[in-house]
N, CA, C and O atoms as a printed pandas DataFrame, in Angstrom:
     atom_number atom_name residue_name chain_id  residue_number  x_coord  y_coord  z_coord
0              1         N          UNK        A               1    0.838   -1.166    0.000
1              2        CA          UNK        A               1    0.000    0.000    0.000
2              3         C          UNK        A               1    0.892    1.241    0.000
3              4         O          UNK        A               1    1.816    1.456    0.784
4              5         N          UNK        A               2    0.431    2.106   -1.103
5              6        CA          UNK        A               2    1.504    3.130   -1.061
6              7         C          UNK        A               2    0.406    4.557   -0.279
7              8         O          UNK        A               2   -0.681    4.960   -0.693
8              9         N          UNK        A               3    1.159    5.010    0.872
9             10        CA          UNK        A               3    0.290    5.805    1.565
10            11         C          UNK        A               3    1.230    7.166    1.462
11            12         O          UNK        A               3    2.457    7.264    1.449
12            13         N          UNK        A               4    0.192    8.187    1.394
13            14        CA          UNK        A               4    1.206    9.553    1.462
14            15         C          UNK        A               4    0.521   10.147    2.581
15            16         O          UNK        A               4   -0.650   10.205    2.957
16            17         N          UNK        A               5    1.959   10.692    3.108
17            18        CA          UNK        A               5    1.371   12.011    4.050
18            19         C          UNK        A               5    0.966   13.273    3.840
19            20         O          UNK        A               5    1.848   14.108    3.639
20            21         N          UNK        A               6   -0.245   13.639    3.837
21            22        CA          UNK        A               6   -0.396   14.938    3.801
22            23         C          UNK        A               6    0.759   16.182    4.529
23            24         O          UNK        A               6    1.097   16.445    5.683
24            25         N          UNK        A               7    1.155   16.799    2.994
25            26        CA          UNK        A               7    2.355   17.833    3.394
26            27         C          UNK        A               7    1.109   19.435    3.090
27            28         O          UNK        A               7    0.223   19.797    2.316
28            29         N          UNK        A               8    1.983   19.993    4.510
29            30        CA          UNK        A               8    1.642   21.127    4.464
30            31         C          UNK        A               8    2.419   22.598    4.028
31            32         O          UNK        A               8    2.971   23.178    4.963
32            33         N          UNK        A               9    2.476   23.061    3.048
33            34        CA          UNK        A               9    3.235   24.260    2.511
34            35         C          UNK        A               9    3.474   25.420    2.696
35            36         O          UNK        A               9    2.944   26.211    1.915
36            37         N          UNK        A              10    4.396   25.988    3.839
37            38        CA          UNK        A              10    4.920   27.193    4.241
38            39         C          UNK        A              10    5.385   28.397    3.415
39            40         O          UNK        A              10    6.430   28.337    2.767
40            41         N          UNK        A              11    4.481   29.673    3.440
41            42        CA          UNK        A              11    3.113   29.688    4.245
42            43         C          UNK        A              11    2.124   29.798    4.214
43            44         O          UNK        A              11    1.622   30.428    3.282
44            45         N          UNK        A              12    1.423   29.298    5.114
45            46        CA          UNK        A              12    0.319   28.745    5.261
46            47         C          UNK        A              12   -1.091   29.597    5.907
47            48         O          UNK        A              12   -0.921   30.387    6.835
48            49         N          UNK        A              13   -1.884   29.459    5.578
49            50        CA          UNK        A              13   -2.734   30.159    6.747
50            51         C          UNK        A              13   -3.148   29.117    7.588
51            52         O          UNK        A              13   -3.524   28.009    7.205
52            53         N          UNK        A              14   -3.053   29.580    8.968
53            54        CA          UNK        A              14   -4.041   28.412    9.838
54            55         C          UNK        A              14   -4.580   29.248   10.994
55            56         O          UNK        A              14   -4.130   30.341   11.339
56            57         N          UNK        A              15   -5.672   28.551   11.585
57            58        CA          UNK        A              15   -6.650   29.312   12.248
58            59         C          UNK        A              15   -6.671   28.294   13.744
59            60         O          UNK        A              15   -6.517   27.087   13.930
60            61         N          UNK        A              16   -6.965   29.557   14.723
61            62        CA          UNK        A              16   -7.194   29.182   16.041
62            63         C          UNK        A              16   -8.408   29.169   16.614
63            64         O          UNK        A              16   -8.944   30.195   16.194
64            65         N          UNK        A              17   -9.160   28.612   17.327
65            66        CA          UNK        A              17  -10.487   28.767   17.775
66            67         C          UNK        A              17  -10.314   28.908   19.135
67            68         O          UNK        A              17   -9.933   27.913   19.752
68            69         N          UNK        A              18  -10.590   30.325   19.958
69            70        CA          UNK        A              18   -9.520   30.528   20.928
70            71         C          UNK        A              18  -11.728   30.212   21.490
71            72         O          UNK        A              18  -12.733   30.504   20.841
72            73         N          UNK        A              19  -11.573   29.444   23.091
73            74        CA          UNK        A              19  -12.802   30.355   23.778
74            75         C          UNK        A              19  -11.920   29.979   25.394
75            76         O          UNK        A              19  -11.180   29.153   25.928
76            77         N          UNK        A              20  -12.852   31.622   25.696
77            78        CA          UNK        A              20  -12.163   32.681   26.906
78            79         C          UNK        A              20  -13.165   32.807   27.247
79            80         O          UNK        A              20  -14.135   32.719   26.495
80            81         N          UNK        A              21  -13.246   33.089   28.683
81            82        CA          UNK        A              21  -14.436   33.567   29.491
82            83         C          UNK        A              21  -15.182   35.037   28.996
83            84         O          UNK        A              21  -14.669   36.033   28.486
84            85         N          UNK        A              22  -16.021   34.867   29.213
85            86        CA          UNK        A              22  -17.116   36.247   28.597
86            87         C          UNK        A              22  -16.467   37.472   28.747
87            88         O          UNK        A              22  -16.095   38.334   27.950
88            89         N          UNK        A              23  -16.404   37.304   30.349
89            90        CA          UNK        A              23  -15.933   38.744   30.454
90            91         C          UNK        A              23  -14.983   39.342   30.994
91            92         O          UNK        A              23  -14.794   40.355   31.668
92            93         N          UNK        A              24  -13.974   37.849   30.219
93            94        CA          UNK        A              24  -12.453   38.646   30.292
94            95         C          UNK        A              24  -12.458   38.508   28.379
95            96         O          UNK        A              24  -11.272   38.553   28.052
96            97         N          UNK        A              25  -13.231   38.384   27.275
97            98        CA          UNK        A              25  -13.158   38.664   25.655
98            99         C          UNK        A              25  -12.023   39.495   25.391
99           100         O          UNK        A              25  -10.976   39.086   24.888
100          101         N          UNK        A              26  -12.394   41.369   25.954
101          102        CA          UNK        A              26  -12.294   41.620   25.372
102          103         C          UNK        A              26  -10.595   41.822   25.606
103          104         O          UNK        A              26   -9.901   42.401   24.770
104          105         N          UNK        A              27  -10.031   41.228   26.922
105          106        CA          UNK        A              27   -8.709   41.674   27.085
106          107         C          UNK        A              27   -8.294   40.120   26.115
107          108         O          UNK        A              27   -7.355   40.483   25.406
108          109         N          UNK        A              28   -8.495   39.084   25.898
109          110        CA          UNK        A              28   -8.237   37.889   25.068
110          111         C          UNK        A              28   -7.919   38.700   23.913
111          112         O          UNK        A              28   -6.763   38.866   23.524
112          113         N          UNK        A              29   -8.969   39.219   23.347
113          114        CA          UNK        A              29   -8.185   39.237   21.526
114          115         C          UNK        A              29   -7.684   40.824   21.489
115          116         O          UNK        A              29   -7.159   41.234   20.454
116          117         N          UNK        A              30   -7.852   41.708   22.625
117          118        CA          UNK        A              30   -6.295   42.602   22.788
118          119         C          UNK        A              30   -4.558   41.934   22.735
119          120         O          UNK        A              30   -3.590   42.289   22.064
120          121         N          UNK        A              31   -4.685   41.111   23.508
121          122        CA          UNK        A              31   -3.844   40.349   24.003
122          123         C          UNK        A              31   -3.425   39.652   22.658
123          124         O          UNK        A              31   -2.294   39.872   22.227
124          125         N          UNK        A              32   -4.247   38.855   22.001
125          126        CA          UNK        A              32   -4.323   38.204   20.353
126          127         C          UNK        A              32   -3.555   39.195   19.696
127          128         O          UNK        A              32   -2.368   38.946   19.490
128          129         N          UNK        A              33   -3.935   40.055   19.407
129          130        CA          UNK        A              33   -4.222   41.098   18.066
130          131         C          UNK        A              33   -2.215   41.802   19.090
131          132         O          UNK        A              33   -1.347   42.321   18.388
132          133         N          UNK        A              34   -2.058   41.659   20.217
133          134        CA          UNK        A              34   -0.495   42.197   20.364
134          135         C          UNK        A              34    0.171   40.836   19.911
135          136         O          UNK        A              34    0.569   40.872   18.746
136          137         N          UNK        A              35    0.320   39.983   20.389
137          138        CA          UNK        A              35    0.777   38.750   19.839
138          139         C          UNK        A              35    1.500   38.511   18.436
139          140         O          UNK        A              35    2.646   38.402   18.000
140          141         N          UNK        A              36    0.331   38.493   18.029
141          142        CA          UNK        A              36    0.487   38.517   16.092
142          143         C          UNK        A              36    1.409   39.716   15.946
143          144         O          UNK        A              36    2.547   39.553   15.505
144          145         N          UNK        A              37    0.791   41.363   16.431
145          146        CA          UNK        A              37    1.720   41.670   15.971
146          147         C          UNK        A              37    3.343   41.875   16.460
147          148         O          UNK        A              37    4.274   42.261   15.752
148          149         N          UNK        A              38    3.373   41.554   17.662
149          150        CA          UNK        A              38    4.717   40.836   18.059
150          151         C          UNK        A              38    5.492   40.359   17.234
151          152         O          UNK        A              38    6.656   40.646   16.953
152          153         N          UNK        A              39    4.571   39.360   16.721
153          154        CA          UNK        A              39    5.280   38.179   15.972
154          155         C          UNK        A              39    5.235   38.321   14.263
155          156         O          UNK        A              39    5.375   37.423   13.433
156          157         N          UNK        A              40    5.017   39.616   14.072
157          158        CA          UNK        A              40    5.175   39.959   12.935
158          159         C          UNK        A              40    4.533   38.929   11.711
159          160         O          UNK        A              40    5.074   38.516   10.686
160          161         N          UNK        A              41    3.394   38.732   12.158
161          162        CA          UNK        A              41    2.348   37.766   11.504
162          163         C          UNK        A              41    1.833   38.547   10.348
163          164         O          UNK        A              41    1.987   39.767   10.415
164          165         N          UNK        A              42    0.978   37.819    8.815
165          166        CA          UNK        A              42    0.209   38.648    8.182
166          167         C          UNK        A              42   -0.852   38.166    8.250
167          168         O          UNK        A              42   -1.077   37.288    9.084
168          169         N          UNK        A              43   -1.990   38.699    7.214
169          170        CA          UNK        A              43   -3.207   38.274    6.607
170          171         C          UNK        A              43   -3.734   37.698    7.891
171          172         O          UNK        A              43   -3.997   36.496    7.916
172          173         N          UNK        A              44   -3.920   38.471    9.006
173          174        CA          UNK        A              44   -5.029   38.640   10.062
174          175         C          UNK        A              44   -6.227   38.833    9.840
175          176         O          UNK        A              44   -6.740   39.767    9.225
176          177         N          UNK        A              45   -6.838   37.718   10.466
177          178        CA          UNK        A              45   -8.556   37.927   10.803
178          179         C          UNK        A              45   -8.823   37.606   12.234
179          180         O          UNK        A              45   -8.674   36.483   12.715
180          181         N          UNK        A              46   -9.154   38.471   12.766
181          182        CA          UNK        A              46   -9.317   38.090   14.028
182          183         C          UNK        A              46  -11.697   38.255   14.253
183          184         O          UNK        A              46  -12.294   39.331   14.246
184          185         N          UNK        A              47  -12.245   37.125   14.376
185          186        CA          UNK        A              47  -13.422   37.705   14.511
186          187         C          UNK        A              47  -14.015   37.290   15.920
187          188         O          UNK        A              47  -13.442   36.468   16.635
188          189         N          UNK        A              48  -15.054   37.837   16.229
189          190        CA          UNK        A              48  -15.862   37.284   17.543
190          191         C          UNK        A              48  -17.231   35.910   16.964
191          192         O          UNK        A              48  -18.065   35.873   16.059
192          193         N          UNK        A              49  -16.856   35.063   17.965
193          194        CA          UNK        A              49  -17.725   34.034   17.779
194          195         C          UNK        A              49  -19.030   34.128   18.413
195          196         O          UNK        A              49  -19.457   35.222   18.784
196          197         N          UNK        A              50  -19.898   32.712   18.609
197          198        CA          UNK        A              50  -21.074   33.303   19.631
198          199         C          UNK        A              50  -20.609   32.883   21.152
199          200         O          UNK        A              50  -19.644   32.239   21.563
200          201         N          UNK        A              51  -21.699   33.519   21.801
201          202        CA          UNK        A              51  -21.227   33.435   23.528
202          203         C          UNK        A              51  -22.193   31.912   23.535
203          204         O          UNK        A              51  -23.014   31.577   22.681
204          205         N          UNK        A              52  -21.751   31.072   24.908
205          206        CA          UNK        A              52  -22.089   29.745   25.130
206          207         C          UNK        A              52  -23.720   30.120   25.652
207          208         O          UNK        A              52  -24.142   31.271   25.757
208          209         N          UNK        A              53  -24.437   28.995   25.918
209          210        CA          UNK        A              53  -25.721   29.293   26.060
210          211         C          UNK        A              53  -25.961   29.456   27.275
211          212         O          UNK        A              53  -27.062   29.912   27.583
212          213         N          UNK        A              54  -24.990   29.126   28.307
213          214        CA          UNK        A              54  -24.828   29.517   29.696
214          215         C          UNK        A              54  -24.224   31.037   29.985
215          216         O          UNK        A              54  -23.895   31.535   31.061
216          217         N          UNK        A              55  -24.185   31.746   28.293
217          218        CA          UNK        A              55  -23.088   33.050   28.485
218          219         C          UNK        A              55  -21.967   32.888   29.394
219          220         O          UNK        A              55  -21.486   34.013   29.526
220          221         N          UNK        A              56  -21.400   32.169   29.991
221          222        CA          UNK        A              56  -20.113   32.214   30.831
222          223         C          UNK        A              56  -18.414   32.121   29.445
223          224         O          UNK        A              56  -17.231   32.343   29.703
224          225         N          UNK        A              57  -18.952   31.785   28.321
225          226        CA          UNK        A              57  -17.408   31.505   27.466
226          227         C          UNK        A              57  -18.212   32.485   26.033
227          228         O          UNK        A              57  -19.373   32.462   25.627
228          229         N          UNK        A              58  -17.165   33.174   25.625
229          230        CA          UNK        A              58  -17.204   33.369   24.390
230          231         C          UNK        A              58  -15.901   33.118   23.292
231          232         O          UNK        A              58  -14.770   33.589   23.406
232          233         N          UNK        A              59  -16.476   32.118   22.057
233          234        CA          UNK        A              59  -15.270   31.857   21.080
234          235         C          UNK        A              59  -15.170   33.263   20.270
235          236         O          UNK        A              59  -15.949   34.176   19.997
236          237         N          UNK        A              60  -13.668   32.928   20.002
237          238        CA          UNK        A              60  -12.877   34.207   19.255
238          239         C          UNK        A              60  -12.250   33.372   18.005
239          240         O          UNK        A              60  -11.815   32.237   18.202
240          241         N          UNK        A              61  -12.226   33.802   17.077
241          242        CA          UNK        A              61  -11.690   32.925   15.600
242          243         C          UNK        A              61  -10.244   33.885   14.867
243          244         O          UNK        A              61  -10.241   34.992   14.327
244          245         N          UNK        A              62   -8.992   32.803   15.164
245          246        CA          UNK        A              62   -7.963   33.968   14.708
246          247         C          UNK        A              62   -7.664   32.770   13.414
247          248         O          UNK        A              62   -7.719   31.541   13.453
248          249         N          UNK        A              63   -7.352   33.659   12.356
249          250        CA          UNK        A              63   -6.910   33.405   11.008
250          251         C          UNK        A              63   -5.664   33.905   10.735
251          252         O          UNK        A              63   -5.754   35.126   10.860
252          253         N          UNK        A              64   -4.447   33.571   10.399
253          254        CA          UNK        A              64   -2.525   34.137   10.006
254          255         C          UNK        A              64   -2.243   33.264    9.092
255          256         O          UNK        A              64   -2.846   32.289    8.641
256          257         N          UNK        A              65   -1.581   33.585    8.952
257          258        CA          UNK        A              65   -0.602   33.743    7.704
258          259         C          UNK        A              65    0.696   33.076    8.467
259          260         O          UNK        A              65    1.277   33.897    9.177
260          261         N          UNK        A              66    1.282   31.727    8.469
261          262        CA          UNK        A              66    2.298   31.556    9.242
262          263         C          UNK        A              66    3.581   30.697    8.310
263          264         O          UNK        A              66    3.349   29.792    7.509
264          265         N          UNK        A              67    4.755   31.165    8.604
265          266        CA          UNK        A              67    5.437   30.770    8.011
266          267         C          UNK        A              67    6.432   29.588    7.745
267          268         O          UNK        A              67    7.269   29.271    6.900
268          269         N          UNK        A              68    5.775   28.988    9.187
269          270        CA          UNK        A              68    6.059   27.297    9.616
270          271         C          UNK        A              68    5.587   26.654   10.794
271          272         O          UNK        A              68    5.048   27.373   11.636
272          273         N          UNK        A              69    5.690   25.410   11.014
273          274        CA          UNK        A              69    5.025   24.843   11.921
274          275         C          UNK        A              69    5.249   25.145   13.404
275          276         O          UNK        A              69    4.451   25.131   14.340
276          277         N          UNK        A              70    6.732   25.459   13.352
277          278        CA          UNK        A              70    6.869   26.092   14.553
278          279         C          UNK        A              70    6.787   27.267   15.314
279          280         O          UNK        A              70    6.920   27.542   16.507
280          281         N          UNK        A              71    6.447   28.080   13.949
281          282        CA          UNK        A              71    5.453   29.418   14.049
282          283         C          UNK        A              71    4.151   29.459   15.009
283          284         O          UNK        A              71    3.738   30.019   16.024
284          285         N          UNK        A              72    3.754   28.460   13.989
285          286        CA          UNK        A              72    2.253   28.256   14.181
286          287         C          UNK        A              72    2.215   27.454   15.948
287          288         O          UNK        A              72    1.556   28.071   16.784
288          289         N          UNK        A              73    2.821   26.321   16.339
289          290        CA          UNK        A              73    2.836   26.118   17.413
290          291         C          UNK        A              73    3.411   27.145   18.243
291          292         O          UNK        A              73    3.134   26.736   19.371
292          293         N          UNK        A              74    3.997   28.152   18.374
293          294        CA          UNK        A              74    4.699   29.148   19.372
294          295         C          UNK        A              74    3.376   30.251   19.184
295          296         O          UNK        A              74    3.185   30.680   20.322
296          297         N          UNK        A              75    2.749   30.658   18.594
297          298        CA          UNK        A              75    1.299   31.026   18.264
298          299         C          UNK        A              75    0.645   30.702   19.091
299          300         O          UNK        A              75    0.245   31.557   19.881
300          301         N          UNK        A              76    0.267   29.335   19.249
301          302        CA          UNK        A              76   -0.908   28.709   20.537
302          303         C          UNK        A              76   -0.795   28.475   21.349
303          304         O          UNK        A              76   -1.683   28.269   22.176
304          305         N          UNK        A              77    0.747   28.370   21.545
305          306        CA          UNK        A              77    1.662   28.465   22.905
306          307         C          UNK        A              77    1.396   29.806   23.813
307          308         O          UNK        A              77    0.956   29.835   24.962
308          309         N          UNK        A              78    1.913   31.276   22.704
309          310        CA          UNK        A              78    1.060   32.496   23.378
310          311         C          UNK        A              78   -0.015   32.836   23.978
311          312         O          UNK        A              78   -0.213   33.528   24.976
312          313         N          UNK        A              79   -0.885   32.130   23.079
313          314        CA          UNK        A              79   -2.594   32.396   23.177
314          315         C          UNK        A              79   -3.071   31.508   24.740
315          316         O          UNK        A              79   -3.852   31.845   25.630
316          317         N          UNK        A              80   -2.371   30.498   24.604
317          318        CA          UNK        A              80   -2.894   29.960   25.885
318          319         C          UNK        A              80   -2.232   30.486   27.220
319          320         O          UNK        A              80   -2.743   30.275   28.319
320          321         N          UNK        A              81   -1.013   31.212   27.036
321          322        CA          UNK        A              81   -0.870   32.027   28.384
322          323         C          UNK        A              81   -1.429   33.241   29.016
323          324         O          UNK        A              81   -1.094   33.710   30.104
324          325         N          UNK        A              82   -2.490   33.774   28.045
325          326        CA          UNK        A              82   -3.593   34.698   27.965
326          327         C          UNK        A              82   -4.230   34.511   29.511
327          328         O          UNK        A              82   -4.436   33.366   29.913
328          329         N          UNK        A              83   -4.412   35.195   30.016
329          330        CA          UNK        A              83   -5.643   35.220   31.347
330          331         C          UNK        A              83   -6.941   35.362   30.530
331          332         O          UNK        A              83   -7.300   36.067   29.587
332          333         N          UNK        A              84   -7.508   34.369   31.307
333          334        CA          UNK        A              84   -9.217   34.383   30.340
334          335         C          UNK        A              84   -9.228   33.203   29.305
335          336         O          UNK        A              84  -10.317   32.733   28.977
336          337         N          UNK        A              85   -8.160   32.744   28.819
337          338        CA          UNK        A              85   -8.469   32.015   27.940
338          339         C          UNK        A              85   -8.461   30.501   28.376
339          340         O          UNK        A              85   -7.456   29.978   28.858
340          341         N          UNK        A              86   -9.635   29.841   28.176
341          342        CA          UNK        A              86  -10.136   28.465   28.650
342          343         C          UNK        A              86   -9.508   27.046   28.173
343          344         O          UNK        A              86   -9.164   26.078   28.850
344          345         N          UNK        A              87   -9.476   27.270   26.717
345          346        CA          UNK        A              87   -9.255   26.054   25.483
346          347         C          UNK        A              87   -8.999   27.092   24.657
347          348         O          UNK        A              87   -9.372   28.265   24.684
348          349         N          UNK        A              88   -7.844   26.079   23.427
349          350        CA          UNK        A              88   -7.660   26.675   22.286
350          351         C          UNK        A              88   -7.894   25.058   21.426
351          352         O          UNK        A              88   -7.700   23.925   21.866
352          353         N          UNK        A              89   -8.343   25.472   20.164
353          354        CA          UNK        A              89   -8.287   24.466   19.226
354          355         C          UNK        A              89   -8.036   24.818   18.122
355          356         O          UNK        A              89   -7.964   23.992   17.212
């Protein structure tokens, strides 16, 4: 069986599905939006998702432009040292 691995081509866009508590949002994608540009990221989208039906979490959707995998992992590495932020996927 000839099996291939899916290769991924740098760069890339890839996206985070950050959710953070409600009402720490809006310091989360402050915090996002310094990050990226820290890290001298492009082709940013940063949008707001919906709030949970308990309103206690709201998802945030970040979209970059990254220029390798270890980009992209040092990326979600940031995001999760965020105060407020719950899960990233």
């Amino acid at each position: 069986m000839d099996e291939k691995k899916a290769e991924i081509v740098f760069p890339s866009p890839w996206e985070y599905r950050v959710f953070s508590v409600t009402a720490q949002a809006d310091d989360v994608e402050k915090g996002m939006r310094g990050i990226v540009e820290a890290m001298k990221l492009s082709d940013v989208q940063l949008e707001r998702g919906p709030v949970s039906g308990s309103g206690s979490y709201r998802a945030l959707r970040l979209t970059v432009t990254v220029g390798s995998k270890d980009e992209a992992n040092a990326l979600g590495e940031e995001i999760k040292k965020l105060e407020g932020v719950r899960f990233i996927l």
